[in-house]
Every structure is written in C-alpha cells, then in structure tokens.
MIPANU-400081 format. One record per residue (C-alpha): x, y, z. Coordinates in nm, 2 decimals. Each point is the difference from the previous one (the first is absolute). Layout:
// residues N
SEPA       px       py       pz
SEPA        X        Y        Z
...
//
This chain:
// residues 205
SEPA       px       py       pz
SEPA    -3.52     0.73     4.35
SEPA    -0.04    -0.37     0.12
SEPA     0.34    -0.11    -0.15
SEPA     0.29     0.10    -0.21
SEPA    -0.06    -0.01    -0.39
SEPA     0.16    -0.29    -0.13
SEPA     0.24     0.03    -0.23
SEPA     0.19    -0.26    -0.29
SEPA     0.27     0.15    -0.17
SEPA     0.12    -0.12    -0.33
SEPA     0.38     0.05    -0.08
SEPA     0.25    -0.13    -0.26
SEPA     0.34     0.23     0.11
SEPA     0.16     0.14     0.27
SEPA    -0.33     0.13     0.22
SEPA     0.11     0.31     0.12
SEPA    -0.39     0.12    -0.06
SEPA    -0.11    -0.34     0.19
SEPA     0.24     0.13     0.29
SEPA    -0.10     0.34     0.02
SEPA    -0.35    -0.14     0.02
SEPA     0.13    -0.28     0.28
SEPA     0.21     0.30     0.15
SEPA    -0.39     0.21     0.04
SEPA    -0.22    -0.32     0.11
SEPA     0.24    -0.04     0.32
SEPA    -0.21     0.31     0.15
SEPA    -0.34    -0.10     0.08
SEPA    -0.15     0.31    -0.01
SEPA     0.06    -0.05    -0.44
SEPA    -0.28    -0.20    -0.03
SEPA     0.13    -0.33    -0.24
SEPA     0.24    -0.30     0.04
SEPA     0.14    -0.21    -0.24
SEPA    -0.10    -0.32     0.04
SEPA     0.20    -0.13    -0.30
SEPA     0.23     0.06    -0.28
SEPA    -0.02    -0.19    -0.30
SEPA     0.28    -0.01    -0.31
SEPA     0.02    -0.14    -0.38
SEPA     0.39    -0.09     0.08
SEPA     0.18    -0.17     0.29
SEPA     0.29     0.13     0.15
SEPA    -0.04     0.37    -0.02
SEPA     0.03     0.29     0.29
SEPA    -0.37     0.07    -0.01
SEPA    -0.05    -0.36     0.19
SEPA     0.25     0.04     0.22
SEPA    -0.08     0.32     0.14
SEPA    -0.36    -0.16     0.07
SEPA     0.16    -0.37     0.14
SEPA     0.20     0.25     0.23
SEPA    -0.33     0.17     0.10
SEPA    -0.16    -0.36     0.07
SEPA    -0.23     0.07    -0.30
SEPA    -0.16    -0.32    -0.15
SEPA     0.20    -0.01    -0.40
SEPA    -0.13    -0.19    -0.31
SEPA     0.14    -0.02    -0.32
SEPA    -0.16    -0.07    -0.36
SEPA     0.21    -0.02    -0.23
SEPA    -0.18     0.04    -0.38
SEPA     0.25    -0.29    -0.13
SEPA    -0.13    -0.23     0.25
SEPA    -0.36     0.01    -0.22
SEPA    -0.09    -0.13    -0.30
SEPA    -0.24     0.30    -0.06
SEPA    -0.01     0.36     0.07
SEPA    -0.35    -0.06     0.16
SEPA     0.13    -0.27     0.18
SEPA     0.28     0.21     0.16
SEPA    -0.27     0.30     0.10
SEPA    -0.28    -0.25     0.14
SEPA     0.26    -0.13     0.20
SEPA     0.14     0.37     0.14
SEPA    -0.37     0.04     0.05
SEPA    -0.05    -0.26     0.22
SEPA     0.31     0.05     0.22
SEPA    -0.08     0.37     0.03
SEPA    -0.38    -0.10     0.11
SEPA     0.14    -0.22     0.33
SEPA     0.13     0.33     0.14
SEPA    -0.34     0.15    -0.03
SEPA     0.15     0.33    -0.08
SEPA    -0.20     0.34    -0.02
SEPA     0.29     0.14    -0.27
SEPA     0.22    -0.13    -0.18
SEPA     0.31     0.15    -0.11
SEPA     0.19    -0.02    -0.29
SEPA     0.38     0.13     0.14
SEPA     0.21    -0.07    -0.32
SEPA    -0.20    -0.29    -0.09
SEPA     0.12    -0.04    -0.37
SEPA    -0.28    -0.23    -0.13
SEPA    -0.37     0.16    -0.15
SEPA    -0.27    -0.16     0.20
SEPA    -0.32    -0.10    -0.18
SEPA    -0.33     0.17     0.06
SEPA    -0.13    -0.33     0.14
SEPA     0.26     0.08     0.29
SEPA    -0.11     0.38    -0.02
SEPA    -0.35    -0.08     0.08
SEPA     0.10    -0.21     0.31
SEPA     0.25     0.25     0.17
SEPA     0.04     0.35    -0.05
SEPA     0.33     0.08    -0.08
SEPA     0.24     0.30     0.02
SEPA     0.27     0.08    -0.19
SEPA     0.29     0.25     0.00
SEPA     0.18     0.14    -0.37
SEPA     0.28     0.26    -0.05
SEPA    -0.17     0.25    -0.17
SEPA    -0.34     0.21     0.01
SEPA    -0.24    -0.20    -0.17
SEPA    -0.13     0.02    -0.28
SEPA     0.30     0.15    -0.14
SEPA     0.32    -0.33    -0.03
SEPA    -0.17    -0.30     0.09
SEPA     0.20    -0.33    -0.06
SEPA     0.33    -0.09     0.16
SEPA     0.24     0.32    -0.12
SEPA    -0.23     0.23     0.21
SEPA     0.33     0.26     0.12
SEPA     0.14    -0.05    -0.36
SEPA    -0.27     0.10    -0.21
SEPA    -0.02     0.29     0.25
SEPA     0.33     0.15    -0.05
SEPA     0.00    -0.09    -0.39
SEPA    -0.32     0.20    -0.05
SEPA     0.18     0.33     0.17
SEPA    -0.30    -0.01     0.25
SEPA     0.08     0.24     0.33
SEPA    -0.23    -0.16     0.26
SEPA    -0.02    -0.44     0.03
SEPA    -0.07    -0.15     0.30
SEPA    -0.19    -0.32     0.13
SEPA    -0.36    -0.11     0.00
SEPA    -0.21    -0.26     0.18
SEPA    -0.30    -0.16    -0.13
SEPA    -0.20    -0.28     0.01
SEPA     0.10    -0.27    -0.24
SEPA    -0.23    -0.13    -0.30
SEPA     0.09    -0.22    -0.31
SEPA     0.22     0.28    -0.18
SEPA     0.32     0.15     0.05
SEPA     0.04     0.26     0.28
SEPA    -0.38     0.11    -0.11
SEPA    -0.22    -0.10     0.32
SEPA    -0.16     0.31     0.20
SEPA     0.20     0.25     0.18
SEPA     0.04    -0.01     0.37
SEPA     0.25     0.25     0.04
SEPA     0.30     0.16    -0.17
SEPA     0.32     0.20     0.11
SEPA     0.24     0.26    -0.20
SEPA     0.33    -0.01    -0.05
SEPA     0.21     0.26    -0.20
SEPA     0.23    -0.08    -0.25
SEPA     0.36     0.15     0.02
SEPA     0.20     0.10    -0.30
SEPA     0.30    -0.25     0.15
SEPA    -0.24    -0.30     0.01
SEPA     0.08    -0.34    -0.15
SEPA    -0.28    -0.31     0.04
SEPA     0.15    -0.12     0.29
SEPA     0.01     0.31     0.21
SEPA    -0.35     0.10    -0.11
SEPA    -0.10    -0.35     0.07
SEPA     0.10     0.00     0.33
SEPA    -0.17     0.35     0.07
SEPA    -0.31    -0.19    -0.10
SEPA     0.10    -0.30     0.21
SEPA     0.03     0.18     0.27
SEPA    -0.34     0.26    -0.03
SEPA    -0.22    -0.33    -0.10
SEPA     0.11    -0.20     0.34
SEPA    -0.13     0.29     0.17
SEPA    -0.32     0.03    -0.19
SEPA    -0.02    -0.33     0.01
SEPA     0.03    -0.05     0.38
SEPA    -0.25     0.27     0.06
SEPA    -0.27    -0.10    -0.17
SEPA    -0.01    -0.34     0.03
SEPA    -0.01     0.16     0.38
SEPA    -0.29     0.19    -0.11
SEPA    -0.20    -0.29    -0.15
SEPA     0.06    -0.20     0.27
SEPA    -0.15     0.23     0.30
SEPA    -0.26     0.17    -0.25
SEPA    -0.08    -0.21    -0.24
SEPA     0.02     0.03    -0.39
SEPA    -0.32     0.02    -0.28
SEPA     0.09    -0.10    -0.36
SEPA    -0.34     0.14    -0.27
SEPA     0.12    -0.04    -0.34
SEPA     0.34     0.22    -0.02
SEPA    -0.06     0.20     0.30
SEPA     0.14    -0.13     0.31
SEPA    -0.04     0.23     0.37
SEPA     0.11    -0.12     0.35
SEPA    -0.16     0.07     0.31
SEPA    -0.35     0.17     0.03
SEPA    -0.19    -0.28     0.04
SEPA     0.19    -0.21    -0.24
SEPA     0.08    -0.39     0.04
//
C-alpha cells in the first residue's frame, strides 16, 4: 500500500468510537489515519479528543444555513479538502443527502442488527420486542434510515436482567470493536460495494 487510507470522521457526542478509531490509527501497520474530524455542534468531546490528537476540526452547524442543501453542500465541500478515501459517520446525528453519498462513501455504525430496529431506539425496541440476540451492524450509508448495505455485524445476547442502558452499552462496546476492525480491514484490503452486497479484500478496492 502506498499510503494510509484517509479517513474523515463525522461526530456530534462524546467520540468514544472516533477514539477507539484514533486509539488503532496510532499503529502503522492498521492501514488508515484520520486526517480530520468534522461536527454539526461546537463544544462537544468528540472535537476535543481530535484537537488533543492534532487532528484538523470543522464545525457546520445546520442553524448557521438558510437551507438544508445549503448546510450539506457546505459539509461536502469541507469533507472534499481532506481528500478522504472513507468517511465516517461516528455519532454524526444529521442524515446526509445522496448528493453527499455519491461523492464519499460513507460508513455508519447502529445498535441493533439491521434490518430489524432501525431509527434512534435501536437497544429499546430490542428489549421491548422480547428478542434474545441484538447486537451492532455496520454498513454503508445511503439516503434511508440505517438501510445502506451490510459490511459486517456482531451478536450480542440479551440477559433477562437487562435494562436499555446496560444492553446499550454491551452494544457500545461490541460495535467499537467491529467497528475498529473493519475499517482496519478496508483500509489494507480494500472494500467493493455492487448493489446490496458489499465484500473486502479479494481484489476489492
């Protein structure tokens, strides 16, 4: 490989995924660096864990545009002077228009194995529907919710003592992981996207 894959990360919270993902790019041998981290609100964790890396920040905050559009051509063109390979939506609270799609591919973490509880009560809807196995799922984002191609997915049981913040953060925990590893993956192999089936490696780029 000639040089790292290049990595923008879009966060609105805390960033604990943006850190595990900082946490893996200081190895070289993991393939990616993140060249910047991008947020829809000032002040928040997620920026400071990147200003404390020495990671380039930017901030677009929807209020600050008079349109929708205006706010996601502008994202668009911030994201583009990074020249990044991936992007990567870490928490990033804000749906980003296919225009955007077709310019970057985009990946995107939710709390629950997709298809089943999309939307932002993932864990919830788990436990309320009795279900015995949740878990996390990466895929690539398009203009639904949570409905873009499947990269990868990981399990994680259900106890009979769980509440939705102790299943949550089972989840939180096994998607960092996932997440780490297969943006790994992408990065030293290389990813293919053909309609809604998505395979790393074996030739893909």
């Amino acid at each position: 490989m000639n040089r790292p894959t290049r990595l923008v990360v879009l966060v609105s919270g805390s960033g604990t995924n943006l850190q595990a993902l900082l946490d893996a790019c200081a190895d070289p041998a993991y393939g990616a660096r993140v060249v910047a981290v991008g947020a829809d609100r000032e002040d928040i964790e997620g920026l400071a864990r990147a200003e404390r890396a020495g990671i380039p920040t930017f901030v677009r905050k929807v209020s600050d545009f008079e349109t929708r559009e205006g706010w996601d051509a502008s994202l668009a063109t911030v994201v583009e002077r990074f020249e990044p390979d991936l992007v990567v939506s870490a928490g990033f609270m804000k749906l980003l228009s296919p225009t955007f799609l077709d310019r970057f591919l985009t990946l995107n973490t939710h709390p629950a194995l997709c298809p089943a509880f999309p939307g932002m009560h993932g864990p919830r809807d788990a436990l309320e529907h009795g279900v015995k196995v949740t878990g996390a799922t990466l895929f690539v984002v398009d203009a639904g919710v949570d409905t873009g191609p499947i990269i990868a997915q990981v399990p994680v049981a259900v106890e009979d003592d769980d509440d939705v913040e102790s299943l949550h953060e089972r989840i939180k925990t096994a998607e960092r992981a996932m997440l780490v590893d297969t943006v790994g993956r992408i990065a030293r192999e290389g990813i293919t996207v053909e309609g809604r089936k998505v395979r790393i490696g074996a030739g893909a780029r």
